[in-house]
DSSP file (Angstrom, degrees, kcal/mol; ACC not computed):
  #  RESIDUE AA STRUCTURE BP1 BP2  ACC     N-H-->O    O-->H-N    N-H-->O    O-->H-N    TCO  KAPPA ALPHA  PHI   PSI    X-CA   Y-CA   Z-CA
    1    1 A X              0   0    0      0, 0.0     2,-0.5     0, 0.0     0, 0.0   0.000 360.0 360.0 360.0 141.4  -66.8  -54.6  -53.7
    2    2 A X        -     0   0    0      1,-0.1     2,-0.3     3,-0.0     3,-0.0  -0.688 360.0-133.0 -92.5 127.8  -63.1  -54.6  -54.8
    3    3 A X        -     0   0    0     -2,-0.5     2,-1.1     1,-0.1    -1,-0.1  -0.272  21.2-112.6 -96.1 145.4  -60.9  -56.0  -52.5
    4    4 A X        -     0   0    0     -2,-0.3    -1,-0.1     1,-0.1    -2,-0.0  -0.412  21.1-132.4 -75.9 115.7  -57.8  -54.1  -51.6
    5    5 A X        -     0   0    0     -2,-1.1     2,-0.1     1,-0.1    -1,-0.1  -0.170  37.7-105.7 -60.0 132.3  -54.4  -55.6  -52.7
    6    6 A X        -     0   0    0      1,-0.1    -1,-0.1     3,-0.0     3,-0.0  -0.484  36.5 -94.5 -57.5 140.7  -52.0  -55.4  -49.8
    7    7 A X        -     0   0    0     -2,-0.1     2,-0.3     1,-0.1     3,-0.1  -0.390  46.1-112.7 -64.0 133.6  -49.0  -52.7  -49.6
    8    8 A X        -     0   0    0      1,-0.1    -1,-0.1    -3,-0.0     3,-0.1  -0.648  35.9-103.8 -65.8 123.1  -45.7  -54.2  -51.0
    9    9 A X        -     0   0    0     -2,-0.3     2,-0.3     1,-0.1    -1,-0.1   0.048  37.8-113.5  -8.2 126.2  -43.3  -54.6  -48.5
   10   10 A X        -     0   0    0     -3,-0.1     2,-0.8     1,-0.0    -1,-0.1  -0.659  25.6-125.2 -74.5 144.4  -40.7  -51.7  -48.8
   11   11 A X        -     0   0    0     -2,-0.3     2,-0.2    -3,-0.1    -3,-0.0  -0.843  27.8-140.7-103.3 106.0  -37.1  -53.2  -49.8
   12   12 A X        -     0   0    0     -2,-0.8     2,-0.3     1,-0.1     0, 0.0  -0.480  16.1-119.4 -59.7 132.0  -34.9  -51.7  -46.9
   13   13 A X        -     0   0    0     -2,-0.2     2,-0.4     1,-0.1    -1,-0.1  -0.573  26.6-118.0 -83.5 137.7  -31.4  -50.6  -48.2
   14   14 A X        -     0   0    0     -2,-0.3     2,-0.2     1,-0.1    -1,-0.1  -0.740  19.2-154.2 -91.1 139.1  -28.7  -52.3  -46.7
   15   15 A X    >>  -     0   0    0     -2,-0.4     3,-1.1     1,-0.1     4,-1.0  -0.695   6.5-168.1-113.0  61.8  -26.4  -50.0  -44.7
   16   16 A X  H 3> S+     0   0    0      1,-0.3     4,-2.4     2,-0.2    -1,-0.1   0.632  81.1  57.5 -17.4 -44.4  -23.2  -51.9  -44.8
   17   17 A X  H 3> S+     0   0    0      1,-0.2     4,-1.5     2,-0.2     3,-0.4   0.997 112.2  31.0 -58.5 -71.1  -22.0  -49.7  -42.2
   18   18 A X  H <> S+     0   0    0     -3,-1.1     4,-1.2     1,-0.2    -2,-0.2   0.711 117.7  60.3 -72.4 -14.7  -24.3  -49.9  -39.3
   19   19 A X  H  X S+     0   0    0     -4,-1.0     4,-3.1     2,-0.2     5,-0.3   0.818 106.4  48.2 -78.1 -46.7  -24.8  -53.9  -40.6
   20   20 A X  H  X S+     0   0    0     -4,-2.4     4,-0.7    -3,-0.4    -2,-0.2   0.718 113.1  53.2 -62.4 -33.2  -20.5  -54.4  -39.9
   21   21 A X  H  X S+     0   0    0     -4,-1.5     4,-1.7     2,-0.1    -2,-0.2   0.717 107.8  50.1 -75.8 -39.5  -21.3  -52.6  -36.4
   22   22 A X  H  X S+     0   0    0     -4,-1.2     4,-3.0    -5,-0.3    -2,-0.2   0.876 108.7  43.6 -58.6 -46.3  -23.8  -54.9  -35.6
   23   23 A X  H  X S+     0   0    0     -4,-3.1     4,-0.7     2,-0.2     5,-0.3   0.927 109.8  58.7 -69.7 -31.0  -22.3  -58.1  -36.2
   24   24 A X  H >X S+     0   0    0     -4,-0.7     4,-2.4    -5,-0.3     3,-0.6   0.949 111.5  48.7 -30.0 -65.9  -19.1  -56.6  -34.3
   25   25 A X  H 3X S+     0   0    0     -4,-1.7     4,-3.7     1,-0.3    -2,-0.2   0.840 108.6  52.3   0.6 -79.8  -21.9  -56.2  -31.5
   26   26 A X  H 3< S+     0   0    0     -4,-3.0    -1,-0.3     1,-0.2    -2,-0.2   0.394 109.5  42.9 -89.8   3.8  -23.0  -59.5  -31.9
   27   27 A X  H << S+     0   0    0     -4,-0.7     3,-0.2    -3,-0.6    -1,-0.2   0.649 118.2  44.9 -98.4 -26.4  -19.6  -61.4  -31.5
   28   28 A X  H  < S+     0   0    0     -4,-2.4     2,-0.6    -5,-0.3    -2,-0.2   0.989 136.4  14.2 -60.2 -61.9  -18.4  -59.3  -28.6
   29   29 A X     <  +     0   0    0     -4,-3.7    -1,-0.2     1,-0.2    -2,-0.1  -0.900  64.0 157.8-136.6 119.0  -22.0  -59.7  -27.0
   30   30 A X        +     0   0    0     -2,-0.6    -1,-0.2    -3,-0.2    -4,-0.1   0.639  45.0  96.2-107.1  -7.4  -24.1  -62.0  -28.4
   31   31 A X        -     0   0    0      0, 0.0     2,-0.2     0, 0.0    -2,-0.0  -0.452  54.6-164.1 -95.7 151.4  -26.6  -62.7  -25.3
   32   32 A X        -     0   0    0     -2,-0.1     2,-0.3     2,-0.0    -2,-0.0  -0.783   7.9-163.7-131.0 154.3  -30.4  -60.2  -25.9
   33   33 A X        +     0   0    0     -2,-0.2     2,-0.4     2,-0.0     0, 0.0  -0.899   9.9 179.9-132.6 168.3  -32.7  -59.9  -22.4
   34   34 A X        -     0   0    0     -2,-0.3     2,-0.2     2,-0.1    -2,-0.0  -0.967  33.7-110.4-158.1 164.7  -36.1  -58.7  -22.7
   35   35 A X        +     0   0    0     -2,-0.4     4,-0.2     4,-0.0     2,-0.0  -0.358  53.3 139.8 -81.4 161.0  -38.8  -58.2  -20.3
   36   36 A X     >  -     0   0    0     -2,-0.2     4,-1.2     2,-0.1    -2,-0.1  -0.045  29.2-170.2 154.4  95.0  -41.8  -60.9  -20.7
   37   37 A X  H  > S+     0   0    0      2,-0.1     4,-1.7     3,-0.1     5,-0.2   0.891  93.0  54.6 -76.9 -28.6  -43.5  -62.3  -17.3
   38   38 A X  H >> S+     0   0    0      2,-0.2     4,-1.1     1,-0.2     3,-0.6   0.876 103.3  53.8  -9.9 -79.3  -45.2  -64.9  -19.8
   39   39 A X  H 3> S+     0   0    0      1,-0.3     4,-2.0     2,-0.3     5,-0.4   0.562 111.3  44.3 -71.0 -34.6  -42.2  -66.0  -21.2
   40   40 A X  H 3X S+     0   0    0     -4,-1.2     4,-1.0     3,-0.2    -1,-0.3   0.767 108.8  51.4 -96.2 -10.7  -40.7  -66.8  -18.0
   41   41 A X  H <X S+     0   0    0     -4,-1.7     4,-3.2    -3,-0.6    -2,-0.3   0.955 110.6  49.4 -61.4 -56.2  -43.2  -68.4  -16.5
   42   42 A X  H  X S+     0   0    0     -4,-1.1     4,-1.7     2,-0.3     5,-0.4   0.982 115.9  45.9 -17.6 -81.9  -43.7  -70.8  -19.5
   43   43 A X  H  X S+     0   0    0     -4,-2.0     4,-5.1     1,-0.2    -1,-0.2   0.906 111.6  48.6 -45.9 -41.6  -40.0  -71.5  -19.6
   44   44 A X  H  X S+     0   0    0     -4,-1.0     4,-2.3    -5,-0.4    -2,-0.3   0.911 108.4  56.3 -64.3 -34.8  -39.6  -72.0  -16.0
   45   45 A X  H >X S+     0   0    0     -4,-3.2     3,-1.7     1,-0.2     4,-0.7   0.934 112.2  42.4 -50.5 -76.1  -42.4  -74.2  -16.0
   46   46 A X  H >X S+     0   0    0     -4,-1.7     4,-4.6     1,-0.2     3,-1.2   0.733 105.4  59.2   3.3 -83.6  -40.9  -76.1  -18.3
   47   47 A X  H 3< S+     0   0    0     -4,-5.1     6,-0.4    -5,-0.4    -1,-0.2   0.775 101.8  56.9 -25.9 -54.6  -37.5  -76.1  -16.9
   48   48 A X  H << S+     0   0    0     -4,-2.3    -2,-0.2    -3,-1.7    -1,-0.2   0.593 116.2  34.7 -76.6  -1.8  -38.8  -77.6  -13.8
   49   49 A X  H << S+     0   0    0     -3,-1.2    -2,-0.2    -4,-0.7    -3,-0.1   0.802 104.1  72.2 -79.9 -54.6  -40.4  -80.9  -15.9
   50   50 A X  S  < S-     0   0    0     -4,-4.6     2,-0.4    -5,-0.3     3,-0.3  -0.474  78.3-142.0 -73.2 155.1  -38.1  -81.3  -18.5
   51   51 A X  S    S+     0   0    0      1,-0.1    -1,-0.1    -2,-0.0    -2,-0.1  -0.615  86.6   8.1 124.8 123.1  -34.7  -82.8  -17.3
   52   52 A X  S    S+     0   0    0     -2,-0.4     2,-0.6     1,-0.2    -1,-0.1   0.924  88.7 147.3  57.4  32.8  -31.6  -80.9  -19.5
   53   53 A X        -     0   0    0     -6,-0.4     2,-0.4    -3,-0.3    -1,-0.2  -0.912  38.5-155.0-105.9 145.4  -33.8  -78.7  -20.9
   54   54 A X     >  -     0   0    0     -2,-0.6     4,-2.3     1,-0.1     5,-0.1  -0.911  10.7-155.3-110.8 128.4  -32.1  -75.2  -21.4
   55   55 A X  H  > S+     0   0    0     -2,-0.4     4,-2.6     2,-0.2    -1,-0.1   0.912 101.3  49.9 -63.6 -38.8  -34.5  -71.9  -21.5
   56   56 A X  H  > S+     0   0    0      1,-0.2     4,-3.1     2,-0.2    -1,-0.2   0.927 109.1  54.3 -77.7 -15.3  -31.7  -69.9  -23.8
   57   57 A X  H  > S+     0   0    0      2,-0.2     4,-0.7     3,-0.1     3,-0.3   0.966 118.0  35.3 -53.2 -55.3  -31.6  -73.2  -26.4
   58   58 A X  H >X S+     0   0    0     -4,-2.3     4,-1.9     1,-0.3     3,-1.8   0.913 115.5  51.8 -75.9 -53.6  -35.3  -73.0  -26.8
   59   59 A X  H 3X S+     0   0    0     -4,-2.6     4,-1.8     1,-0.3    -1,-0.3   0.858 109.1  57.0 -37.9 -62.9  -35.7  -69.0  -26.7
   60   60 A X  H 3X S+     0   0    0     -4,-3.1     4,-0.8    -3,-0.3    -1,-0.3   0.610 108.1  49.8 -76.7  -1.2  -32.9  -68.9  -29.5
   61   61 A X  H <X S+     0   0    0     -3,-1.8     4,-2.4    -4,-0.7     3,-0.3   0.893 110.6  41.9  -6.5 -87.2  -34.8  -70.9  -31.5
   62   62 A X  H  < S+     0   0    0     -4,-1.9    -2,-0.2     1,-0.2    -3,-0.2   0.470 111.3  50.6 -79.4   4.2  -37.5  -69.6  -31.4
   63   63 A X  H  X S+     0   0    0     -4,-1.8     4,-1.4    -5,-0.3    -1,-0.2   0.732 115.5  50.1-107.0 -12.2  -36.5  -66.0  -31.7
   64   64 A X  H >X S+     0   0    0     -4,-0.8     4,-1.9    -3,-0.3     3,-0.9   0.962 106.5  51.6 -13.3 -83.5  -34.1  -67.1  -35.1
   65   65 A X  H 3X S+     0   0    0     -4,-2.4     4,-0.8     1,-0.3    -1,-0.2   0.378 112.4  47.7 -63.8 -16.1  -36.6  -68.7  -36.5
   66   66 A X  H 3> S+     0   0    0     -5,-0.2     4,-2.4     2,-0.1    -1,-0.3   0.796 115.2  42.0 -48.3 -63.7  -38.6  -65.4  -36.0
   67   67 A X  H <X S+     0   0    0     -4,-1.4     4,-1.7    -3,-0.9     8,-0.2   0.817 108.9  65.0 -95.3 -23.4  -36.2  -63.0  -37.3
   68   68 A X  H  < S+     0   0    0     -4,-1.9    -1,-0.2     2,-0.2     7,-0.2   0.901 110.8  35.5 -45.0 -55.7  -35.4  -65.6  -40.2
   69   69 A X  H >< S+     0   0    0     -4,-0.8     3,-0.7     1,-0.2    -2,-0.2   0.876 114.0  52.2 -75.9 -20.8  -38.8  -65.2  -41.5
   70   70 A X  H 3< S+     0   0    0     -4,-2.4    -2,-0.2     1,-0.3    -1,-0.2   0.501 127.5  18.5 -92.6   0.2  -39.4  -61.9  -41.0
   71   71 A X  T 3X S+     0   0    0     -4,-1.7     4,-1.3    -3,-0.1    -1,-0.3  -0.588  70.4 169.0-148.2  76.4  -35.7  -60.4  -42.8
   72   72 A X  H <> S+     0   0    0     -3,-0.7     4,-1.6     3,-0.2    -2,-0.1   0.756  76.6  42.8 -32.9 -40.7  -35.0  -63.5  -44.9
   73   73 A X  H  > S+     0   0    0      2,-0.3     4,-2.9     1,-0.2     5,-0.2   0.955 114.9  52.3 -75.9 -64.7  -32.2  -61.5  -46.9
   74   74 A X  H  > S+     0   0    0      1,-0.2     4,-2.1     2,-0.2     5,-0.2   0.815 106.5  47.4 -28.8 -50.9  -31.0  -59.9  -43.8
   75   75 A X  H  X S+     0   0    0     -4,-1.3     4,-2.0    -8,-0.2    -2,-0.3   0.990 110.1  55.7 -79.8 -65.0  -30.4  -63.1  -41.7
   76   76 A X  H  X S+     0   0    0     -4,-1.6     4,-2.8     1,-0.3    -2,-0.2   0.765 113.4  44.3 -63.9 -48.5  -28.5  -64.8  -44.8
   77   77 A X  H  X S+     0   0    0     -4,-2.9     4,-2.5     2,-0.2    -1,-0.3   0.994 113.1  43.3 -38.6 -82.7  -26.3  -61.9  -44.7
   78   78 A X  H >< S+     0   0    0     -4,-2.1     3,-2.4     2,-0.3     5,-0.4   0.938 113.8  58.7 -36.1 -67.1  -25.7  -61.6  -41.2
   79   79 A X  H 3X S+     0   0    0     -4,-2.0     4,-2.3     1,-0.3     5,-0.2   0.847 112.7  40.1 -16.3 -81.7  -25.3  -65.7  -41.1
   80   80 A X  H 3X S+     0   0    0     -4,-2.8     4,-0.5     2,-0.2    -1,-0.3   0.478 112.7  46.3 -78.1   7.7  -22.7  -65.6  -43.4
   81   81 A X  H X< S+     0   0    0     -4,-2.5     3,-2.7    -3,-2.4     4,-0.5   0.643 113.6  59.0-104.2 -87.3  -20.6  -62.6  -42.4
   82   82 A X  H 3> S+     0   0    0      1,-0.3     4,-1.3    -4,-0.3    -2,-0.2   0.447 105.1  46.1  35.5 -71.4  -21.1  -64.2  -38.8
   83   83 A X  H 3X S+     0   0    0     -4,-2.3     4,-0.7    -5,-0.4    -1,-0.3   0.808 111.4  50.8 -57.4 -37.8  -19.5  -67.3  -39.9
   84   84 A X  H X< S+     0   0    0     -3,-2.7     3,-1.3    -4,-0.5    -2,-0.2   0.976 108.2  61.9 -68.1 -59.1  -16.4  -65.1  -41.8
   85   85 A X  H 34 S+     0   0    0     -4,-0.5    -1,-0.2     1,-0.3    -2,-0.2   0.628 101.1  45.2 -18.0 -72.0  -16.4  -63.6  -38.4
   86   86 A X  H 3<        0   0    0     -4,-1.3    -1,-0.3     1,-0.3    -2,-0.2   0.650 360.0 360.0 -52.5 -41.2  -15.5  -66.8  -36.3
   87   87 A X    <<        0   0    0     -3,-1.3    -1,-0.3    -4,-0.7    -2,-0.2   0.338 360.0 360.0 -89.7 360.0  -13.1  -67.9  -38.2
C-alpha cells in the first residue's frame, strides 16, 4: 500500500497591515490570559515549592517557544519589528 505524502503546509501571506496593528497591540498590551484549570494548578503547585519562581516567566517561555516553532517566519518578523519598536 502507498503511503500518503503529507499536505504541504500553505505559505500564509503576510498582511503588513493587520501584522503593524498587532505589534501596536502588543506594545501597548503585551500581557495574554487564558482559561486552563491544569495550567494553574501545575504552576501554583510549583509556585508554592520553588522559592522566586515566577508563573508568567515560565508560561512565556513556554508559549514563545511554542509560537516560535509553529510560525518560524512570523516570530522573526514580529521579533524584530518589536525591537524597532522599543527603541
Amino acid at each position: 500500500m502507498k503511503q500518503k505524502t503529507p499536505p504541504k503546509k500553505k505559505q500564509e501571506k503576510l498582511n503588513k497591515k493587520f501584522l503593524a496593528e498587532a505589534i501596536k497591540l502588543a506594545m501597548k498590551q503585551p500581557r495574554l490570559t487564558f482559561y486552563s484549570p491544569l495550567s494553574a494548578a501545575v504552576f501554583n503547585y510549583r509556585k508554592s515549592l520553588l522559592p522566586r519562581y515566577s508563573i508568567s516567566d515560565e508560561i512565556a517561555k513556554i508559549i514563545e517557544a511554542e509560537v516560535r516553532r509553529r510560525w518560524p517566519e512570523l516570530s522573526k518578523i514580529a521579533e524584530r519589528l518589536l525591537k524597532q519598536g522599543r527603541r
